[in-house]
VONUMI-493439 format. One line per field, with one value per residue (C-alpha): residue number from 0; residue in three letters; x, y negated, z negated. Coordinates in steps of 0.001 Angstrom, whole numbers. Layout:
REM residues N
num <- [NUM	...]
residuo <- [Ala	...]
xx <- [X	...]
yy <- [Y	...]
zz <- [Z	...]
//
This chain:
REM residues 491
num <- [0	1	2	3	4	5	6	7	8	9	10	11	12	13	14	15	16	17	18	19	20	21	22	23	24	25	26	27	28	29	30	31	32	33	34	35	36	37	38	39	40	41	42	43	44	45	46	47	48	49	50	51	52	53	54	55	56	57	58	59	60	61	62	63	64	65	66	67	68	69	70	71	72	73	74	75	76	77	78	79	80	81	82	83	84	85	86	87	88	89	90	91	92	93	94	95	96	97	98	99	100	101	102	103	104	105	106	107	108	109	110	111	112	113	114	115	116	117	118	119	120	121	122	123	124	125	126	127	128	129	130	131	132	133	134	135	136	137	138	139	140	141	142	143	144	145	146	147	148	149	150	151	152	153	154	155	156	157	158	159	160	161	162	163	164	165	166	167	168	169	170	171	172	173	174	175	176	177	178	179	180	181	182	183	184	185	186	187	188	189	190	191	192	193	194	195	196	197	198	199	200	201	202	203	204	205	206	207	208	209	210	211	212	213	214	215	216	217	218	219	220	221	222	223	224	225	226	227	228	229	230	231	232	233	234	235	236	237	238	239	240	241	242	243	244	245	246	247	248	249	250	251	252	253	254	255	256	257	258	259	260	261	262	263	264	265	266	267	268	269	270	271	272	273	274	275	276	277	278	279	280	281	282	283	284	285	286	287	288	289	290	291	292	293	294	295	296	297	298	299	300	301	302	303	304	305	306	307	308	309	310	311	312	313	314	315	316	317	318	319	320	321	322	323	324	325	326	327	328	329	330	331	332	333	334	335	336	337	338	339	340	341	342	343	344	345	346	347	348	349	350	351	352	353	354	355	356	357	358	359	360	361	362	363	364	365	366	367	368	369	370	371	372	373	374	375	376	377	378	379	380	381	382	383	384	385	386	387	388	389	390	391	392	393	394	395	396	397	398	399	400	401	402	403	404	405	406	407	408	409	410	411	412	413	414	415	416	417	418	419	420	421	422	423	424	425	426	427	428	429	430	431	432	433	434	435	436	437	438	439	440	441	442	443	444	445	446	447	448	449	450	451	452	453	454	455	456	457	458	459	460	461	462	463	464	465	466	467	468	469	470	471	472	473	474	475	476	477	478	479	480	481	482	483	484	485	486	487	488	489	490]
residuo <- [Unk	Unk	Unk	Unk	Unk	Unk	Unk	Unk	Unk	Unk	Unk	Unk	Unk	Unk	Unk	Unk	Unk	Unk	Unk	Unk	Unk	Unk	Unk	Unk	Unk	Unk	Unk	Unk	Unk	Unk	Unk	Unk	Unk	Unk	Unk	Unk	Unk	Unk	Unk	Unk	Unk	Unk	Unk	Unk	Unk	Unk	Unk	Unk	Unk	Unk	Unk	Unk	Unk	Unk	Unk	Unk	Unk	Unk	Unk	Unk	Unk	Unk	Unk	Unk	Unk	Unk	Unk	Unk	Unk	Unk	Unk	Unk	Unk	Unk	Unk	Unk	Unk	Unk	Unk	Unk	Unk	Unk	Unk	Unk	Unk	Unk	Unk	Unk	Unk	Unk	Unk	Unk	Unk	Unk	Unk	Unk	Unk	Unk	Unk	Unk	Unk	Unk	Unk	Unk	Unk	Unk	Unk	Unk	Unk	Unk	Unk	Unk	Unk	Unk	Unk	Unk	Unk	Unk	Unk	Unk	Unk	Unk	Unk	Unk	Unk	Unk	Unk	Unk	Unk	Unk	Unk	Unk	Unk	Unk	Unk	Unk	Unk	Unk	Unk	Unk	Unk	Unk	Unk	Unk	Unk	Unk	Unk	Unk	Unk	Unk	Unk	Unk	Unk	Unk	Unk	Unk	Unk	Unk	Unk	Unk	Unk	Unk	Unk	Unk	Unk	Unk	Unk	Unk	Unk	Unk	Unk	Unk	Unk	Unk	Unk	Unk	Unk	Unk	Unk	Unk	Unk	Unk	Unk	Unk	Unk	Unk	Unk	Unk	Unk	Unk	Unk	Unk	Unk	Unk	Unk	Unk	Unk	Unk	Unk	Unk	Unk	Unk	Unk	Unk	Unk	Unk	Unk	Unk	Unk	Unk	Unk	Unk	Unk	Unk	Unk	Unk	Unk	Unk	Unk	Unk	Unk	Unk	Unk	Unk	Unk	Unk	Unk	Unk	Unk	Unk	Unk	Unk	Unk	Unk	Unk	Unk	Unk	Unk	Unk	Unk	Unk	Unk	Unk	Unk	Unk	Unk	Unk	Unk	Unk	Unk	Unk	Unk	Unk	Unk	Unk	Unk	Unk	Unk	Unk	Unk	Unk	Unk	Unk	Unk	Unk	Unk	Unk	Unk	Unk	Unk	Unk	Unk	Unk	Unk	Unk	Unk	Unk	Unk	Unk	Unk	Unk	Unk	Unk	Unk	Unk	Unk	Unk	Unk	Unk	Unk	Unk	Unk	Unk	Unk	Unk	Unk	Unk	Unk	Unk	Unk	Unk	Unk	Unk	Unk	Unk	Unk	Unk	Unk	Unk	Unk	Unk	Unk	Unk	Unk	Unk	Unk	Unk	Unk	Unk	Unk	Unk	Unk	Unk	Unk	Unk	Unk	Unk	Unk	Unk	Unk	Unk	Unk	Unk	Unk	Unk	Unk	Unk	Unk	Unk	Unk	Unk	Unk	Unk	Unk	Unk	Unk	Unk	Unk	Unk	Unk	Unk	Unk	Unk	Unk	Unk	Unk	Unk	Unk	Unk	Unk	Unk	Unk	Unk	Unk	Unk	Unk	Unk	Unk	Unk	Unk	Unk	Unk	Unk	Unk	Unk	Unk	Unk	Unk	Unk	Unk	Unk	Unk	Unk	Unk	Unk	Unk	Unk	Unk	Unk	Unk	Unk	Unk	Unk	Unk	Unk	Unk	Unk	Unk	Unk	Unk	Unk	Unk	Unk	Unk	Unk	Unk	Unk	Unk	Unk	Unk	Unk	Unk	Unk	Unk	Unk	Unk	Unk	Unk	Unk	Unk	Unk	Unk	Unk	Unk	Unk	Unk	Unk	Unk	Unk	Unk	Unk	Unk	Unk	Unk	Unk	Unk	Unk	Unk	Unk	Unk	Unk	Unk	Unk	Unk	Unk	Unk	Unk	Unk	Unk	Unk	Unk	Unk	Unk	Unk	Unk	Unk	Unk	Unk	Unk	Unk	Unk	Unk	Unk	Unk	Unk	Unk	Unk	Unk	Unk	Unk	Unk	Unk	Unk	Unk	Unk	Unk	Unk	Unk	Unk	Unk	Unk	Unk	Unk	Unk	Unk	Unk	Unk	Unk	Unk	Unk	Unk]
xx <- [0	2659	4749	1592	331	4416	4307	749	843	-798	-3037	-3908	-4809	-7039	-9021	-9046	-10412	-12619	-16248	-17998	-18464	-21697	-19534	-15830	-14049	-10566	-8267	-5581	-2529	-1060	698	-829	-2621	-6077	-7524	-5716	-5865	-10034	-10015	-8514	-10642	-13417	-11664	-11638	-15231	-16259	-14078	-15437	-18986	-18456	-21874	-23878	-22549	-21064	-19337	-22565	-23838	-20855	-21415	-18442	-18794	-15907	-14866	-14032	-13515	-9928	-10617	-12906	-11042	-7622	-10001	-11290	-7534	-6367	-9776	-8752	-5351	-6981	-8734	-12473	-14823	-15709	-17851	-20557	-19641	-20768	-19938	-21850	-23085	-24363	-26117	-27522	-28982	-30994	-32277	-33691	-35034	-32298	-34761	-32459	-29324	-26336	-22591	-20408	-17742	-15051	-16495	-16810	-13331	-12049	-14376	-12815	-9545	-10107	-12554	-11890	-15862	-16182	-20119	-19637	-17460	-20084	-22519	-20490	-19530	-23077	-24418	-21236	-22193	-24883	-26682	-27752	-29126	-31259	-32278	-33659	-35245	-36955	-38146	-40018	-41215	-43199	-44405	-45872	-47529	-48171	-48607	-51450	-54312	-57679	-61170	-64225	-64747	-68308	-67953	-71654	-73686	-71231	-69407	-66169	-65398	-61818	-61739	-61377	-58983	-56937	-57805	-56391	-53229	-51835	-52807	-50333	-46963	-45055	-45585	-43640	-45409	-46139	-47495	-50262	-52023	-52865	-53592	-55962	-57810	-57705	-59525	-62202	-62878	-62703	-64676	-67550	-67902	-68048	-70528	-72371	-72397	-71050	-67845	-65974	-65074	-61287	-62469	-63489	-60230	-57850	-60025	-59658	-56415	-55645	-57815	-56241	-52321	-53147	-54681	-50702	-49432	-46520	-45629	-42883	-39896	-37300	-39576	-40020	-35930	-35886	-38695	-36546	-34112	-36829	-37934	-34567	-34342	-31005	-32581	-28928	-27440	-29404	-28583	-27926	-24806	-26614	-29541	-32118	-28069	-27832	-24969	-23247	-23412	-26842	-27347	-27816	-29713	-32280	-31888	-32328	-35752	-36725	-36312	-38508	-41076	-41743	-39821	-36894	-36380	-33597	-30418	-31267	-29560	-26657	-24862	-21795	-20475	-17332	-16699	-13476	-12169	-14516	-13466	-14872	-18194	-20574	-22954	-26123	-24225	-23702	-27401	-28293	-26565	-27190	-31008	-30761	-28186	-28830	-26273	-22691	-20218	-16316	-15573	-12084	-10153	-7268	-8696	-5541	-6076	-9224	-9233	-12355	-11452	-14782	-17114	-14784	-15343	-12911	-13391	-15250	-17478	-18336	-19324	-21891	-24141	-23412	-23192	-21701	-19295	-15350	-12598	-9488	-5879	-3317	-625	2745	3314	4826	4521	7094	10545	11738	12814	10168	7796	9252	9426	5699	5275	6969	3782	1042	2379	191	903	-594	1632	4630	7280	8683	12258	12993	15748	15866	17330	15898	12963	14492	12746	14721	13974	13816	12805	10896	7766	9669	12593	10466	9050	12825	13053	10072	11098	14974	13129	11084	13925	15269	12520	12421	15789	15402	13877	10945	7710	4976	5563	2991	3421	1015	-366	-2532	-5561	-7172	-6437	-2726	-3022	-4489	-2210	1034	-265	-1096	2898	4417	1663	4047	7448	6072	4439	3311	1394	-1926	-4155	-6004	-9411	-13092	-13720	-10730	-11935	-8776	-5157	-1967	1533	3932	3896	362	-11	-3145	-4538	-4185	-7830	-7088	-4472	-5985	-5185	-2984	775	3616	7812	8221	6910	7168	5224	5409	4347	5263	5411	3932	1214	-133	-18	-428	-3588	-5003	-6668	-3012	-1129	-3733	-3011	492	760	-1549	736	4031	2182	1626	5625	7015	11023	11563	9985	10754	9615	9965	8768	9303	11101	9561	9017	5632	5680	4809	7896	10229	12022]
yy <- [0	-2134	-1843	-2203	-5587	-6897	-6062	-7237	-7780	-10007	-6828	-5583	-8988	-9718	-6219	-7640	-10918	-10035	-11560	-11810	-8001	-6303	-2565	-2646	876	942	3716	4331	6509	8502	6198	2950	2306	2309	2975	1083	-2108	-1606	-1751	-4529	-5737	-4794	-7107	-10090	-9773	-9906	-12497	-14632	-14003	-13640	-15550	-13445	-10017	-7937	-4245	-2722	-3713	-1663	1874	3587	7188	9279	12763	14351	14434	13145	10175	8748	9266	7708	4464	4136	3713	1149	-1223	-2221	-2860	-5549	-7264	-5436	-3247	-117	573	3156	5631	8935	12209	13154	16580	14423	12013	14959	16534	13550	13258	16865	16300	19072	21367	23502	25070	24272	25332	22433	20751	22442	25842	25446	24528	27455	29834	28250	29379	32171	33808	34466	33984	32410	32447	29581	27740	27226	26390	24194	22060	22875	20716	18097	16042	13408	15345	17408	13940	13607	17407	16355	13416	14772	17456	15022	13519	16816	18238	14904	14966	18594	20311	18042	19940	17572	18969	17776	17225	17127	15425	16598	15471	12773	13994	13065	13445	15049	12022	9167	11841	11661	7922	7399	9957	7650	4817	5252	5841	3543	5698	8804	11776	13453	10187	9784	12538	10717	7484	9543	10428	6449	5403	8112	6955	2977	3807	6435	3317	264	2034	4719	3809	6987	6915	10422	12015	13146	16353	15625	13762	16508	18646	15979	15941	19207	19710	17168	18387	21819	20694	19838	22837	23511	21192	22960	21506	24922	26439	23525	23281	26535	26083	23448	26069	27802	25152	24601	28094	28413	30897	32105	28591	28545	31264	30989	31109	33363	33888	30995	28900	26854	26276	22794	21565	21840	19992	16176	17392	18820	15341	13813	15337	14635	11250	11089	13117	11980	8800	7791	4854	3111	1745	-1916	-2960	-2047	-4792	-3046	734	1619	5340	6598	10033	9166	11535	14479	12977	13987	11487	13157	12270	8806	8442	9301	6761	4579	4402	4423	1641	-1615	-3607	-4211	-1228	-796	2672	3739	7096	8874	10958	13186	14244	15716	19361	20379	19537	21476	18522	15303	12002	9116	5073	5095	7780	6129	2974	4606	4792	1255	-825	-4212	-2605	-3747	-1584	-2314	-15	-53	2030	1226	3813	2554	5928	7934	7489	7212	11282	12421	10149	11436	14808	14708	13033	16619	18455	16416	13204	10023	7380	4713	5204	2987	4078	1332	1910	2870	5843	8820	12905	14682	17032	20668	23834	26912	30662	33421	37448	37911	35521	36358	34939	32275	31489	31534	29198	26990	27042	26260	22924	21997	22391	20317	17787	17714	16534	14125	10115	11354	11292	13420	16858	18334	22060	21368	25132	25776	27239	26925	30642	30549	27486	29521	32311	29951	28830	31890	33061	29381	28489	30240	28489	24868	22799	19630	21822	21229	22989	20908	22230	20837	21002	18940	15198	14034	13373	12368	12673	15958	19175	19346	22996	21959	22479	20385	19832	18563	16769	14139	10666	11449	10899	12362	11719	15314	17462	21413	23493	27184	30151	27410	30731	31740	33785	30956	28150	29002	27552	23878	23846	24727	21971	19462	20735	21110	17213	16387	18671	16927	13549	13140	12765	9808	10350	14068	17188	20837	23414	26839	30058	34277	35419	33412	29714	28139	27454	23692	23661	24974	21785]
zz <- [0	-1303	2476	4762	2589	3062	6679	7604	11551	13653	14878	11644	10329	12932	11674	8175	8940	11939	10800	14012	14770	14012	14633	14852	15776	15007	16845	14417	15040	12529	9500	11187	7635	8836	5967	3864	6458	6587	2256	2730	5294	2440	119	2272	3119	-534	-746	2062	1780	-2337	-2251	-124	-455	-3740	-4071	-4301	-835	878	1310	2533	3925	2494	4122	514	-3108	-2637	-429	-2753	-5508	-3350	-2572	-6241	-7210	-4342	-4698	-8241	-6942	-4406	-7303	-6307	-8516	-7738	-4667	-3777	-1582	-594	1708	4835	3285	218	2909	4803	1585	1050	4262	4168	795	-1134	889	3242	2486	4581	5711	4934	7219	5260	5687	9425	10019	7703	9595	12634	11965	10031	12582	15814	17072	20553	20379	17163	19368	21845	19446	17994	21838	22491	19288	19658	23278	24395	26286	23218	22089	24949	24954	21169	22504	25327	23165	20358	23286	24725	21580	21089	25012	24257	20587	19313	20605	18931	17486	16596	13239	11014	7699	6590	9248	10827	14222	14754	18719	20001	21734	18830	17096	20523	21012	17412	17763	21176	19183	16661	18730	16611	13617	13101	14465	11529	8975	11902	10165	7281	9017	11840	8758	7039	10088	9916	6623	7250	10285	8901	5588	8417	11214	9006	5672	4488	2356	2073	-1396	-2261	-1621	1980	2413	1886	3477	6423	6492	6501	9140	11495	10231	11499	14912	15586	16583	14791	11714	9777	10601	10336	13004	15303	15083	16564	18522	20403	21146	22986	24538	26283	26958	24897	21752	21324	20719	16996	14618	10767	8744	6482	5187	5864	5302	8358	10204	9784	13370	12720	10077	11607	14304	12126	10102	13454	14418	10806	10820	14499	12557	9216	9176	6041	3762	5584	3085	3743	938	2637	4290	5158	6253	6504	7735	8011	9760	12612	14826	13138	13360	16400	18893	16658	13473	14974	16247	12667	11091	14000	12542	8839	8651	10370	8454	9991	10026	10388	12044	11785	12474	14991	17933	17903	14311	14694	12874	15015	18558	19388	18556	17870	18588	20082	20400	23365	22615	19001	21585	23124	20205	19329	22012	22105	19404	19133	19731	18083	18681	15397	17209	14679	12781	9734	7701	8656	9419	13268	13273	11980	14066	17394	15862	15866	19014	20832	19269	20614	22331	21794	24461	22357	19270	18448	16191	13603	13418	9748	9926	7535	8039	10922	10357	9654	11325	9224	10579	8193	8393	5869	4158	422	2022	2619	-435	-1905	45	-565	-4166	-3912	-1694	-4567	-7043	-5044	-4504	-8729	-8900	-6365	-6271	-4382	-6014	-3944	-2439	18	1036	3880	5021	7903	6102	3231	2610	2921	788	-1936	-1203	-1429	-4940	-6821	-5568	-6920	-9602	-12667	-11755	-11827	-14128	-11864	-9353	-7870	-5478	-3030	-1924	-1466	-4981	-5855	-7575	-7871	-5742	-7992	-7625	-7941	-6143	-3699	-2185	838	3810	7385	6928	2719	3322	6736	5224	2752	2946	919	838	899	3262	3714	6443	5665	8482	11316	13683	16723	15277	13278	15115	19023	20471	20941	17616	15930	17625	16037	13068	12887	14070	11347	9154	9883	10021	6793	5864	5270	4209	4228	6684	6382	8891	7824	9987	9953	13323	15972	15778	17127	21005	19851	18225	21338	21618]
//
């Protein structure tokens, strides 16, 4: 924190004091200090509208346990009191009422790697494009041409024609589909007192309107989700995680036809976003928040440190959804020194990043035959890494699993140990055994990257997450790997 604020550039400033934009998306490469530039962006925007806006009227959108507790600690640093934030599951779950059970993000990217299942990938591209958005569209839009088949209705010797219950239905297009039930059956009962004298007992009224709910065809939502499925003639792209569990990437879109059906209480007192990691976030995600918050938002993240490349999102795409947005590019990385930065930049090369010259020991990749050879050496490193200056030590692993794994073999030879995982509430200095996934947005002076072989880290989805593994070093980066080295890691 202390090196971005002393090196504040003319780019990054402009983020910070940027008042004009309703949405501004800031591209980030690795180490630019996004999200530390965009808190302070926070700051100076309770600062310059200290009259009109206070911490509670910023929401920011945190991707885990350890972000939010990361941004509780650097607010008070920039003079500001705590702010409200909150996770996309936690977001979703309201939406839906606690009513359906769900994966989670960090489930789906450890099934991901831990599971070689091609028919989730598809689901998961299938859920992850704009075109899905307009299939869900289109969709509300028949069942609302098509499912609501009207009756007549007696209340005691009163007819009520199909017609006026159709007449009413159209009527009422600005009202989500589902609330028109109630207010079909308001003016039946306004309209029966004003032409016939008659007014309708509670009893009649329920019975009304559950007489006019069921003339809609279908109105649970679980089975109208997968009715949609059927409707595009795609039944195989919906199919639990478990039992009545849905998958994640179907989470939002079932939040999505909610909204269209029954309507939400919108966060109007929110009068700013901020969501950061915004290229793990989907165009359904994005439509979702799109509706339920009207207030200005700052959108930040790093396209090429996305640990789902089967549904991630980049600056333009983000644009779509919010048009008339800005799009701002921080590409200096100030994180990491110059050999590690070009290290990185041989994994997955980023045209758009800049390397600030600040020199340090070049990243070591070390080859041994057995993984209890590796471990030794893992531990003579963090013997090492005790005796030294540095402060924070990340043993960044590729999976939560070997994470785990790694910790139960280490856990009895060090004191100042911690295991990152979803649970985790809190991030602090020492010795941090994590995931790729855990450890997006953090940054350590140590870093070590066990099982860097060719079995582990071979496809596209690896060579994210090794960048995003040897990203997150600022001073110090040790590869380590059992017979044959990754292919990302030929040069």
């Amino acid at each position: 924190m202390k090196h971005i604020v002393a090196t504040i550039q003319r780019d990054q400033n402009a983020i910070i004091r940027n008042e004009d934009s309703q949405v501004l998306i800031i591209q980030g490469v690795a180490g630019s200090g996004k999200t530390s530039i965009a808190l302070h962006r926070i700051a100076f925007l309770l600062y310059r509208f200290r009259e009109t806006i206070s911490s509670k009227d910023i929401l920011i959108l945190s991707p885990n346990k350890v972000f939010a507790d990361y941004i509780s600690n650097v607010l008070p640093e920039l003079g500001e009191e705590q702010i409200p934030e909150i996770g996309m599951e936690e977001l979703a779950n309201q939406l839906l009422d606690g009513k359906y059970r769900f994966q989670t993000f960090f489930e789906q990217v450890s099934l991901l790697l831990e599971k070689e299942d091609e028919s989730f990938r598809e689901r998961i591209q299938f859920k992850a494009t704009f075109e899905f958005v307009s299939k869900l569209n289109e969709y509300l839009a028949f069942i609302e041409n098509n499912y609501f088949e009207p009756e007549m209705i007696m209340v005691q010797r009163n007819p009520i024609p199909d017609s006026y219950i159709a007449d009413k239905f159209k009527s009422l297009h600005r009202v989500p589909l589902f609330s028109r039930f109630n207010e079909i059956v308001s003016h039946i009962e306004r309209d029966l007192f004003y032409y016939n004298q008659y007014e309708i007992s509670g009893k009649e009224r329920n019975e009304l309107r559950k007489t006019v709910k069921n003339m809609f065809r279908v109105t649970n939502l679980r089975e109208l989700y997968k009715d949609f499925y059927q409707w595009l003639g795609r039944p195989e792209m919906f199919k639990y995680a478990r039992a009545s569990t849905f998958e994640y990437p179907d989470v939002f879109p079932l939040a999505f036809m909610k909204l269209k059906l029954e309507g939400f209480k919108t966060f109007s007192h929110v009068k700013h976003l901020l969501v950061d990691e915004m290229q793990d976030y989907t165009p359904v995600q994005y439509s979702v928040l799109s509706r339920l918050f009207s207030c200005k938002k700052t959108i930040l993240g790093d396209a090429n440190q996305s640990v789902n490349p089967f549904s991630s999102s980049n600056s333009d795409s983000i644009a779509k959804v919010f048009p008339g947005a800005d799009c701002m590019l921080l590409n200096k990385s100030y994180r990491s020194t110059s050999e590690i930065a070009r290290f990185a930049q041989k994994i997955q090369p980023d045209s758009d990043l800049e390397v600030v010259e600040r020199h340090g020991e070049a990243p070591s990749v070390d080859a041994f035959k057995s993984k209890n050879a590796q471990i030794e050496e893992i531990k003579t490193i963090v013997d090492e890494f005790e005796l030294s200056d540095y402060h924070s030590l990340g043993i960044v692993c590729k999976t939560q699993k070997q994470a785990a794994k790694l910790y139960a073999a280490l856990t009895d030879h060090y004191d100042r140990l911690l295991l990152l995982s979803a649970e985790t509430g809190a991030f602090g200095q020492g010795i941090i055994i994590t995931s790729s996934h855990m450890a997006k947005g953090l940054e350590f002076d140590q870093v070590i990257v066990p099982d860097a072989d060719d079995r582990n880290y071979q496809n596209e989805v690896d060579r994210g997450l090794l960048y995003i593994a040897c990203t997150r070093a600022m001073h110090r980066l040790n590869l380590l790997y059992v017979k044959e080295k990754s292919p990302f890691l030929a040069e």
